[in-house]
C-alpha positions in Angstrom: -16.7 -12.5 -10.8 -17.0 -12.9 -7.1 -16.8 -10.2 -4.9 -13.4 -11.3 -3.3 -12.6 -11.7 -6.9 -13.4 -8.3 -7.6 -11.8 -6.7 -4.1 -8.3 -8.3 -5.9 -8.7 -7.2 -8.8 -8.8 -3.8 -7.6 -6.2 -4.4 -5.6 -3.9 -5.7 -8.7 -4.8 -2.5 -10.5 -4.0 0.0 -7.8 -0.7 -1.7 -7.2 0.0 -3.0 -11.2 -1.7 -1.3 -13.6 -4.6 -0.9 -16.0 -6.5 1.0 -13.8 -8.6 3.7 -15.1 -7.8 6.3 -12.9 -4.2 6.7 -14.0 -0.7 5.3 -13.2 -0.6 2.3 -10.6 1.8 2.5 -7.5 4.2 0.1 -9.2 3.9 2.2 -12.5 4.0 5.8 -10.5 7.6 4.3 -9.4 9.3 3.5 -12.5 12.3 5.2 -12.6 12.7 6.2 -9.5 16.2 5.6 -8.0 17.1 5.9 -4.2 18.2 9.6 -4.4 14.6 10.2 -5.6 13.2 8.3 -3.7 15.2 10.4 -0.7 14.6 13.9 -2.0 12.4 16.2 -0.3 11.1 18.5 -2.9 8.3 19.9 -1.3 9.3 21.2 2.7 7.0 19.1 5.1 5.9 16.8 2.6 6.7 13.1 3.0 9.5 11.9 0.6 8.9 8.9 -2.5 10.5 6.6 0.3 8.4 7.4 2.6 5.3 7.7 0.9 6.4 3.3 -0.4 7.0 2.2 3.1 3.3 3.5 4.1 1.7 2.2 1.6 3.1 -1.2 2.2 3.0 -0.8 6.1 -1.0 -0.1 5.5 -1.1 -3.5 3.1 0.4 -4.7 5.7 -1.2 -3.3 8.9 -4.9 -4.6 7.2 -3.6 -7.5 6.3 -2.5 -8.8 10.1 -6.0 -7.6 11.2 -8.0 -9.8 8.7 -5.8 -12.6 9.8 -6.6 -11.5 13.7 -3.6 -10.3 15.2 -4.5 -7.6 17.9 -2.1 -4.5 17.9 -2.1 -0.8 18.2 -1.2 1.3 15.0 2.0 3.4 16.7 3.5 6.5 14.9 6.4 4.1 13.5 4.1 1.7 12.1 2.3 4.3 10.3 5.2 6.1 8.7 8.2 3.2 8.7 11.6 5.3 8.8 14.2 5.6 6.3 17.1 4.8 7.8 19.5 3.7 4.7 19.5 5.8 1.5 21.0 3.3 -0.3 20.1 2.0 -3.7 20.3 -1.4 -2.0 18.0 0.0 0.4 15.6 1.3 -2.0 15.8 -2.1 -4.0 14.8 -3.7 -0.4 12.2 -1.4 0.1 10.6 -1.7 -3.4 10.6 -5.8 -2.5 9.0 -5.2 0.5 6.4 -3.2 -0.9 5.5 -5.7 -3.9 5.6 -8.6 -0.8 3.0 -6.7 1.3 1.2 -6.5 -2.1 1.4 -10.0 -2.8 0.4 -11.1 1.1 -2.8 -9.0 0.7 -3.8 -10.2 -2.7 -3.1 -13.6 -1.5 -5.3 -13.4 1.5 -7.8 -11.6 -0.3 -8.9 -14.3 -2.8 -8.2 -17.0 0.6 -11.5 -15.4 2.0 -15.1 -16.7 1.6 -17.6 -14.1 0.6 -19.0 -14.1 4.0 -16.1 -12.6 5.4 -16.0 -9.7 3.5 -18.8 -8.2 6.1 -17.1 -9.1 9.2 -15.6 -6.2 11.3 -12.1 -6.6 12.1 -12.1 -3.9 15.0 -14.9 -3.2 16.9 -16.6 0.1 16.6 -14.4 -0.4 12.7 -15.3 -1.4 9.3 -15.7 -4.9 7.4 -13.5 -6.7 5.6 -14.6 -5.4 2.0 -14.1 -1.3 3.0 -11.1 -2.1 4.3 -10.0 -4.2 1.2 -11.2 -1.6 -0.7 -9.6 1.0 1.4 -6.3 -0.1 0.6 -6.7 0.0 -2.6 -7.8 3.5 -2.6 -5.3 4.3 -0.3 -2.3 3.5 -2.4 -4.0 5.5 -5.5 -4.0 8.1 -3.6 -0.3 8.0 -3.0 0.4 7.2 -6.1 -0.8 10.1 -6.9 1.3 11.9 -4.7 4.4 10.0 -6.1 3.4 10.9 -9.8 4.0 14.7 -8.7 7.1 14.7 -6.4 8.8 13.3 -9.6 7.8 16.5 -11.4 9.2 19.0 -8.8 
């Protein structure tokens, strides 16, 4: 297995499943509905919602990079608002999570090897850290999701 081969694959498991560490983003939502999703268990702690539109916006944020668009990271990027609590909206927002998935993943195996050291920003890190990153990332939050459904 290639090393862009590899940086997918851990993508697919943090996002899917059959990771070792535990339950994938994907599997750390089933059963979540949009009044979940919306519920603020924990005061000052980021909601289910909120916690899927970050992890997609970072997908995404990484993605554009590797493909060279130029733009600064802005508080709204970061942390997309919820602005409908529907469970239309939630639906919408669980597809635009798995498409930010599938963009990055797509890319991913798109680059040659060589890539994987090039710096995206200056004074940043390469390609593979940042592949990696994201996939690390969105453990993490899964994480996070795992035990606002418990409270």
């Amino acid at each position: 297995m290639s090393e862009v081969q590899r940086s997918e694959d851990q993508l697919r498991r943090a996002f899917e499943g059959k990771a070792w560490h535990g339950p994938a983003v994907n599997e750390s939502l089933e059963g979540v509905t949009a009044q979940i999703a919306a519920a603020r268990p924990i005061a000052n702690a980021h909601t289910i919602w909120e916690l899927v539109h970050h992890i997609g916006a970072w997908a995404d944020i990484v993605r554009r990079g590797i493909e060279g668009e130029k733009f600064e990271i802005t508080d709204e990027m970061n942390f997309p608002p919820v602005n409908d609590k529907s469970e239309a909206a939630w639906k919408e927002s669980l597809r635009q999570l798995d498409e930010s998935q599938r963009k990055i993943r797509q890319l991913t195996l798109q680059l040659s090897e060589s890539r994987l050291q090039e710096i995206v920003v200056e004074g940043g890190s390469n390609i593979y850290v940042l592949l990696h990153g994201v996939a690390q990332h969105a453990i993490y939050h899964a994480g996070q999701i795992v035990l606002l459904k418990k409270t």
